[in-house]
C-alpha positions, 0 to 999 in steps of 0.5 A, a space after each residue: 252533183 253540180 256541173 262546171 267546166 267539164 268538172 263534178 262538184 259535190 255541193 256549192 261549197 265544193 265548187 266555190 273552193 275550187 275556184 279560189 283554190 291555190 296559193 294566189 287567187 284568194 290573195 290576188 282577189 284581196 289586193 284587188 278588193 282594195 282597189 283596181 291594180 297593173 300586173 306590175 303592182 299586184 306582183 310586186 304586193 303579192 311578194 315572191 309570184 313569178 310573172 308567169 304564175 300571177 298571168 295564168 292566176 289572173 286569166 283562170 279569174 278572169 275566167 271564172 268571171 271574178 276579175 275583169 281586165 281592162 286594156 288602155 289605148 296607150 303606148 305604152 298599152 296600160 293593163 289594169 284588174 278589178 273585181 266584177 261584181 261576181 268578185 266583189 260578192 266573194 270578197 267579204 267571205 275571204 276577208 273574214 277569213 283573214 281575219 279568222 286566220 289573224 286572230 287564231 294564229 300567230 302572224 309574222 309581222 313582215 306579211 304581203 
């Protein structure tokens, strides 16, 4: 059994999909895999997350270590996220999988 957050996991692999578990993580990981992104923008390409959700996803990432989050001295206060390292390992793994998904099944056309 591993140990994690006050959790029990039956093996690494048991662990590593509860961390992306969800509708959003794995696709807020992707969009940050192409680069560094404001809240603003990784709502808008997520297509239909509330402000709400996308925080709190954005926060359990963060504090799993995947996502990193830095704050500008602005007025306005700019925001932006990124992958840390930890993040960017997971991201070939995630692509594959999309890539898996594409070929295997039918896909509309209008995706986020």
């Amino acid at each position: 059994m591993i140990d994690y957050n006050e959790k029990k996991f039956v093996c690494p692999l048991d662990l590593g999909f509860e961390i992306i578990r969800g509708k959003w993580k794995a696709v807020i990981l992707c969009h940050l895999g192409d680069g560094e992104k404001r809240f603003l923008e990784l709502q808008r390409i997520t297509c239909g997350i509330s402000q709400k959700v996308l925080n709190e996803q954005l926060k359990s990432l963060e504090q799993d270590g995947l996502i990193e989050k830095v704050i500008y001295p602005e007025v306005p206060p700019k925001v932006e996220y990124f992958l840390t390292e930890k993040g960017k390992g997971l991201y070939p793994a995630l692509k594959m999988i999309e890539e898996w998904a594409s070929k295997h099944y039918k896909l509309n056309d209008n995706q986020c």
